[in-house]
N, C-alpha and C positions, 0 to 999 in steps of 0.2 A: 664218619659222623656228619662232617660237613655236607655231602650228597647225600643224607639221610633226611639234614637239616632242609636243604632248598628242595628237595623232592615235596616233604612236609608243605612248602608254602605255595608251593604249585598246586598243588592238591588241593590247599585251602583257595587260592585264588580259583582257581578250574570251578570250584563248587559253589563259590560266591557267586560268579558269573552267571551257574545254571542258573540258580537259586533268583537270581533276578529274571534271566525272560521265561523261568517258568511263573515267578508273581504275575508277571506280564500277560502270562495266558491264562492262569488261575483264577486272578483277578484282576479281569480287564478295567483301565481308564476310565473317570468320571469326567467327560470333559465339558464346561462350562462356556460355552460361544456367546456373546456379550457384545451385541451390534447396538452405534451410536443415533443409530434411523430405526429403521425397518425395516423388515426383508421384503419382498416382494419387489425391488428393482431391477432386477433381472440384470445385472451387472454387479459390481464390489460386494454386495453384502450379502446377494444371491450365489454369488460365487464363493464365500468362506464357509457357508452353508454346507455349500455341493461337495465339498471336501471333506468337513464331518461326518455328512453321511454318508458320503463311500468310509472314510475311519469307521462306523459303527457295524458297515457293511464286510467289510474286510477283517476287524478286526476284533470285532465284539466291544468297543468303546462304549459307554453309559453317556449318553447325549443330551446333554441339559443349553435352552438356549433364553434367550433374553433378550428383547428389543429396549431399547432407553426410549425411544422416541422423542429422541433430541433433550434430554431432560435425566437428572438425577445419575449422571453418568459415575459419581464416587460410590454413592449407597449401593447401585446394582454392581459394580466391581465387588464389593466386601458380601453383598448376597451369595456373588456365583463363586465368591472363593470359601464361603460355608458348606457348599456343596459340593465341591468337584476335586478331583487332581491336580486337574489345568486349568488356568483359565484365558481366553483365547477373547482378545479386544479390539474388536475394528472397528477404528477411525482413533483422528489425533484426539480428540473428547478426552480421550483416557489418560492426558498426561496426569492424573494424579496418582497413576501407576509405581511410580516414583519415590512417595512416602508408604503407598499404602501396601504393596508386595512386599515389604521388607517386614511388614506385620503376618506376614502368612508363609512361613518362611519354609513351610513343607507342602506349598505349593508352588506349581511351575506355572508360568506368565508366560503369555505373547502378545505382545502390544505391532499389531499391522497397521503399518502403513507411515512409523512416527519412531523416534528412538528417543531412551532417555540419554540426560545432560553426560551422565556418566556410568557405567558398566552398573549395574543391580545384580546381583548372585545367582536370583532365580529371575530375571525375566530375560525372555530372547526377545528382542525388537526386529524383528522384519520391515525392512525399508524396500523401495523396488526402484528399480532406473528406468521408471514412464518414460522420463525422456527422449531414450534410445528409439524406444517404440513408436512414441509419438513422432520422430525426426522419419521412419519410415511414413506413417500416415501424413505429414505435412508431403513427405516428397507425392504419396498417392495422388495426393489433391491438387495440388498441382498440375501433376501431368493429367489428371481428369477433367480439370478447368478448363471453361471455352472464353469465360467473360477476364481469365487472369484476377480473379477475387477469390480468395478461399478463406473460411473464417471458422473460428472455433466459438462455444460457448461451454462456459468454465462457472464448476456449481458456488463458487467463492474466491472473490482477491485472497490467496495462499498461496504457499509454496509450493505445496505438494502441487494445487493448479496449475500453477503458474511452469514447475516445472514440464510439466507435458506442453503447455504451450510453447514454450523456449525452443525444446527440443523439434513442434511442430512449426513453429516459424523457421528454424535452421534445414528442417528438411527441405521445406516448400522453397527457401532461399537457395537451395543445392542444387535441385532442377529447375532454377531458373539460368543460375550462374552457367549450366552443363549446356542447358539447353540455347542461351542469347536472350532468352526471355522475361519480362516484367512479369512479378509474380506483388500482390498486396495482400498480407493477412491481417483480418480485421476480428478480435473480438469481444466478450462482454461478459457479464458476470449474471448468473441467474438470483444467488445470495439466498439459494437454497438447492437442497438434493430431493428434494420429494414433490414436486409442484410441477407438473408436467404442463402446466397450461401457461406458468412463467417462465417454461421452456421455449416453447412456441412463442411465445412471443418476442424471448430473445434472437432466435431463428429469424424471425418475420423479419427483426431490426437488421438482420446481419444479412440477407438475403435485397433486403433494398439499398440496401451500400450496392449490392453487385454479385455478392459470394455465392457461388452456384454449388460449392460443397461444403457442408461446415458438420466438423468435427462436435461431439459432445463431449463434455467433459464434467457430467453434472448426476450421475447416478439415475434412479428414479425419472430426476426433472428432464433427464434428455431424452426420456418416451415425447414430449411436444415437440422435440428437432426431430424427429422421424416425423408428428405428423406433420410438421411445416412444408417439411419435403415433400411430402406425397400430396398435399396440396397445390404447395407453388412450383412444382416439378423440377426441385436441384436435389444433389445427390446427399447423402448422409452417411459419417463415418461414426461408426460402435467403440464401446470403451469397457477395458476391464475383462467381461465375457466375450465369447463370439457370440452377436447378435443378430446379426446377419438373415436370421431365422426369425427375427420380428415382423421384418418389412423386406425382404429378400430382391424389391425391384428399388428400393431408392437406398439401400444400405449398402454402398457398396465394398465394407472389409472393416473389420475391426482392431482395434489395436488392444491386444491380449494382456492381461497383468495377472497372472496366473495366481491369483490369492489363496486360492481351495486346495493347489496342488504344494503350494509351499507351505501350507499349516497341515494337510499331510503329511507330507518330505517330515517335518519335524519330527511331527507325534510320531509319527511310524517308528523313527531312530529312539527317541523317546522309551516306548513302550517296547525297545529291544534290550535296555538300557543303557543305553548312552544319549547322555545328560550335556556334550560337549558345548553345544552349540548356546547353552542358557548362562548368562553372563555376556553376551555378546551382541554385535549388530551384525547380523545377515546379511548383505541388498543380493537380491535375488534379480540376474541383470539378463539381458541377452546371452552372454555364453552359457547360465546355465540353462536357457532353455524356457525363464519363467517371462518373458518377453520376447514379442511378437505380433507379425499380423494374422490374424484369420478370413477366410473368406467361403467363412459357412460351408454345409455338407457339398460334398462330389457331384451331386443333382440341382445343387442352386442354381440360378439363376448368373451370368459372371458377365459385371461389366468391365470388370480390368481383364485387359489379355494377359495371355499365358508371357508373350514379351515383355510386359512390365512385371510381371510378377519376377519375371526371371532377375531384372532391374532390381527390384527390392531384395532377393537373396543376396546379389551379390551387394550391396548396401551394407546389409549384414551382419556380411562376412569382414567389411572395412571397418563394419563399429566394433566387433567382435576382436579382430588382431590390432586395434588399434590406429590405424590409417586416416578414419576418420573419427574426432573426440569430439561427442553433441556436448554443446551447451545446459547446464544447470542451476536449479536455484537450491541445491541440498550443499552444502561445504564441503 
């Protein structure tokens, strides 16, 4: 009776199971992407894009998206959770995630880039370890420097900024230490992500201190620090995406924060059904893969040698087993 009995709940569990990833294929995902700018930066918000639509690609997802335009960020939260399954929020804007998800309680939340105060049932917060990455492109910069200035510009005094700068000051201070060499990093705030021309400008500032490669940290606005560079002829490092492909003779590597492929990674498990990851904070760091540098396609153009490049794996592989532990402004 007893083996009659657990066979019975196996059976019902076994069924349950199908029963959810065939909803999954049946009835594919509504998912709601709900950016705090605007797309077309070709970095962060172009990158959580590129990810839904490989999801829509791959998986038959219904794709609904949404720009705030710096503006109204609670109202279009409560629009895209009228419509969707998911709903999927980049930048911190959306900390009203917090009262408002708990009103929509048969949908699932991602708040990128930000966590809340305390665990919420249905939202996963994806955080990421910039810093890591940033501590490779600081050491980049460094060993690329001829004036010993290398400087970053960062789209706002924040954390989230700030962290990538920490992490890029501690790199560039790592191959000075290795090397006997003075290294100064000098940066500034643009106190926007969309204004590429307040880009440039903060470049121009940062390039007359001295800094002959400067780091962007600013979405959108850091299209003006590529054209600084190609003007004033110092070098420019990419953020977020690989960029590389903008400006391929003054960009020389970017530092990768794999947004699209970790709002992926989710959905995909998601829409297999497992739901494990929501209730929780993610960071999405170097060991798994969602941070890094890039240095554009196999045809580009390559101002770092294959020797430094070799230098940054093995970098790495010290941040990765612990060896070496970067600097942060996240707790």
């Amino acid at each position: 009776m007893k083996k009659r009995l657990l066979a019975l709940v196996l059976a019902l569990v076994l069924t349950a199971g199908l029963a959810a990833v065939a909803f999954a294929a049946d009835e594919p995902l509504t998912v709601a992407l709900v950016v705090a700018d605007k797309f077309g930066d070709r970095s962060f918000y172009d990158s959580s894009k590129a990810g839904c639509d490989k999801l829509a690609e791959d998986l038959g997802i219904e794709l609904k998206t949404i720009e705030c335009n710096g503006e109204n960020h609670a109202t279009q939260m409560r629009n895209a959770a009228d419509m969707a399954d998911v709903v999927v929020c980049v930048g911190w804007e959306f900390y009203d995630i917090e009262t408002i998800a708990p009103t929509y309680p048969d949908v699932k939340w991602i708040w990128i880039d930000n966590a809340t105060s305390a665990p919420v049932e249905n939202v996963l917060n994806i955080t990421y370890a910039q810093n890591e990455g940033s501590f490779l492109a600081g050491y980049i910069a460094a060993s690329m420097s001829e004036s010993g200035v290398v400087g970053a510009v960062g789209g706002e005094d924040a954390d989230t900024i700030n962290d990538f700068i920490v992490g890029y000051e501690q790199g560039a201070q790592y191959f000075a230490d290795e090397n006997e060499a003075t290294i100064e990093v000098v940066h500034n705030y643009a106190n926007t992500y969309t204004d590429p021309a307040v880009g440039k400008e903060c470049a121009i500032a940062l390039n007359d201190e001295g800094a002959d490669v400067i780091f962007q940290i600013a979405s959108a606005t850091g299209d003006g620090v590529f054209e600084a560079a190609k003007e004033k002829g110092f070098y420019a490092i990419g953020v977020d995406s690989d960029q590389k492909y903008i400006d391929p003779e003054v960009i020389i590597c970017s530092m990768k924060k794999e947004v699209g492929d970790s709002i992926y990674a989710a959905i995909s498990e998601l829409a297999e059904g497992d739901d494990s990851r929501w209730g929780t904070t993610w960071v999405a760091d170097m060991s798994t893969g969602y941070i890094g540098i890039g240095y554009g396609e196999e045809d580009a153009p390559q101002q770092i040698t294959d020797e430094l490049k070799a230098e940054v794996e093995a970098l790495a592989e010290k941040i990765v087993s612990g060896e070496i532990t970067v600097e942060t402004t996240r707790s």
